[in-house]
Phi, psi and omega in degrees: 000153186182121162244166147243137190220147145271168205294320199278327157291316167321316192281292178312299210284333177293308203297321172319290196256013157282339164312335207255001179268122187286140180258010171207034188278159179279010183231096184319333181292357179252348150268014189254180193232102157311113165275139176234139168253139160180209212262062137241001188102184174301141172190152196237148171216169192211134172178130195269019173077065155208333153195128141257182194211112192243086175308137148319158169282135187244155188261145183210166194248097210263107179281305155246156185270172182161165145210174202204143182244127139295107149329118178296282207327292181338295196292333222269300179311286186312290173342313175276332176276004177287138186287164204292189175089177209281147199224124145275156185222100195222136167219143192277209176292345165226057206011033180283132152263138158275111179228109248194136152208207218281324177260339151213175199212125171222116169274156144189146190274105171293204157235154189301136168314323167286347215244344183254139204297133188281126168295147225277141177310122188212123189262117185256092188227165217052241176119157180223137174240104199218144193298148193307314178299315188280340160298302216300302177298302164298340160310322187271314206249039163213322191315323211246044150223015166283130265225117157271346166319073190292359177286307189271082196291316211269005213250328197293023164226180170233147167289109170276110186249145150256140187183144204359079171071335189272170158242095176258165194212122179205134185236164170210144205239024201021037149256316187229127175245146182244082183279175177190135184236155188217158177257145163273187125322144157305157180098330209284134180265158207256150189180161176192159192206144164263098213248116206317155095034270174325268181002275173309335164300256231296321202301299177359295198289359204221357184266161189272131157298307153023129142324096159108358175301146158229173189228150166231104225247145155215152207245154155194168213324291222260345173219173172230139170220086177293121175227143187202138140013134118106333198192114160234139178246094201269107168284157163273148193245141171320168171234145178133180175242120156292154176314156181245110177288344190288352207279317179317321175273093184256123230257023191242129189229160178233340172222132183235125150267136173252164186234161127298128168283317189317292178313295156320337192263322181296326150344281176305332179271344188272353190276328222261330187297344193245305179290054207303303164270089200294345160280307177316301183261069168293136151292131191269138216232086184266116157230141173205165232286356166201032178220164189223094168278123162260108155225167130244171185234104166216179193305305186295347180157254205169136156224115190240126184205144178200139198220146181323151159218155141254136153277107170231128202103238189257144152297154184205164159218124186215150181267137174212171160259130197273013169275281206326304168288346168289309142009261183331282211283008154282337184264335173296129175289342209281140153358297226209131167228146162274106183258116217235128199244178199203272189234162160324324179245002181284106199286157199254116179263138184235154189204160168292158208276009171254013149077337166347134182279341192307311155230159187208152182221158173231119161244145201267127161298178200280330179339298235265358150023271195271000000 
């Protein structure tokens, strides 16, 4: 194989399918990046036989055809320190790669190209199409409730469902649940998938912010596949029954607060500076009739804080780990949020404050715990 690229596409397309590269496999061939050359161009893939990342073919000037399997870490390294401008790239019969331009020269030795695991056979029919930016943003406003707790399998991912016309995304680490919802097209067919945690994390960095991109997902029993301009990323989907989550939200309350969210979340970051150990050290959570008291007591210090509410309904006092609730109302886009209590022990659902489904979060006070 012998190619010529430039450095700034060589560097996006490594940076594209390194994600997809395992950092502890017992198989060198699973740390590497395929280069494959032929007559569509260029195109690089990565897979750790759990999720792969296949670039569209990109343009290059392909003196021979061929592939070569690369140290992801390596190659990714030598690219960026080649000075800018055009990168040959050539490996012979014994996979030694040349890797070169007018001012350097780097051998490393690959592995055969045939020898690197094919990503999995996938019939792409149907499909679900939703904007990239707006994927992007459910990711962002659910991901950090995913469940690291590998005893519980089905929780270390999150559920993509498409159902009656929406696409929710909803995770739960069994303190919290985090939903999030999008409108589809019409037409659009109903389907779900449990999509591991890692997945989602990596696609996040690699989807286009961009206005008007779209992605297009598709499911079967056993994988998921995000295809977008420029990439496709095919995953294995969790096996199991997800929580049935809708039950949790229950929209019947004894106190409804309205909030500042801005106001309120800087609240919560000055409690976590004294409550540093947010089990050990919960913040107490005081409404009363037109104020929201936030304190702790902990070995580091005292905290008493209060920010303006309306309040409607009964006064309380509740316990939370003050992250949970830092999260959520960090995940909300709206001004004003609503936060809605029942008992003491009673989990707390927060929303935007015009009561909209679009996202909702639930969190268990520490009380109701054990």
């Amino acid at each position: 194989m012998h190619i010529v690229c430039s450095k700034q596409i060589l560097t996006d397309n490594i940076n594209v399918v390194s994600k997809a590269v395992s950092g502890r496999s017992t198989m060198q061939i699973h740390e590497c990046i395929l280069v494959t050359a032929g007559d569509d161009g260029v195109r690089m893939t990565a897979n750790d036989m759990e999720m792969g990342i296949e670039t569209d073919y990109f343009k290059a000037n392909i003196i021979r055809s061929g592939s070569i399997a690369l140290e992801a870490k390596l190659f990714l390294d030598i690219i960026r320190k080649m000075p800018d401008g055009d990168i040959n790239i050539e490996a012979d019969s014994n996979n030694v790669t040349v890797i070169k331009n007018k001012q350097a020269e780097l051998k490393i030795l690959g592995l055969p190209g045939d020898e690197f695991p094919r990503m999995p056979e996938f019939e792409k029919s149907g499909g679900i199409k939703v904007d990239s930016l707006k994927f992007k943003n459910m990711i962002r406003q659910t991901s950090f409730s995913i469940s690291t707790d590998n005893s519980k399998p089905v929780f270390t991912g999150g559920l993509i469902e498409a159902k009656n016309g929406y696409l929710n995304m909803v995770t739960v680490d069994g303190f919290r649940i985090s939903f999030r919802r999008s409108e589809l097209p019409d037409g659009s067919d109903e389907a779900k998938a449990i999509v591991p945690g890692r997945t989602l994390n990596e696609i996040n960095k690699i989807l286009s912010s961009d206005e008007g991109d779209e992605l297009t997902i598709y499911f079967t029993d056993r994988h998921i596949l995000f295809e977008q301009k420029g990439f496709t990323l095919l995953s294995r989907v969790i096996e199991g029954d997800f929580l049935h989550y809708e039950q949790n939200f229950n929209t019947d309350y004894l106190s409804l607060v309205i909030a500042d969210r801005e106001e309120l979340g800087l609240s919560l970051e000055r409690a976590m500076l004294i409550a540093r150990d947010s089990v050990k050290n919960p913040v107490e959570i005081k409404l009363e009739k037109d104020v929201l008291i936030i304190s702790s007591n902990t070995e580091t210090g005292t905290v008493r804080d209060e920010i303006p509410i309306d309040l409607t309904g009964d006064e309380l006092s509740i316990q939370f780990n003050p992250r949970y609730l830092f999260d959520a109302v960090k995940a909300i886009d709206e001004d004003r949020i609503s936060l809605l209590f029942n008992t003491n022990i009673s989990p707390c659902v927060i929303r935007g404050a015009d009561g909209g489904p679009d996202y909702k979060y639930m969190i268990l006070p520490l009380r109701s715990w054990n």
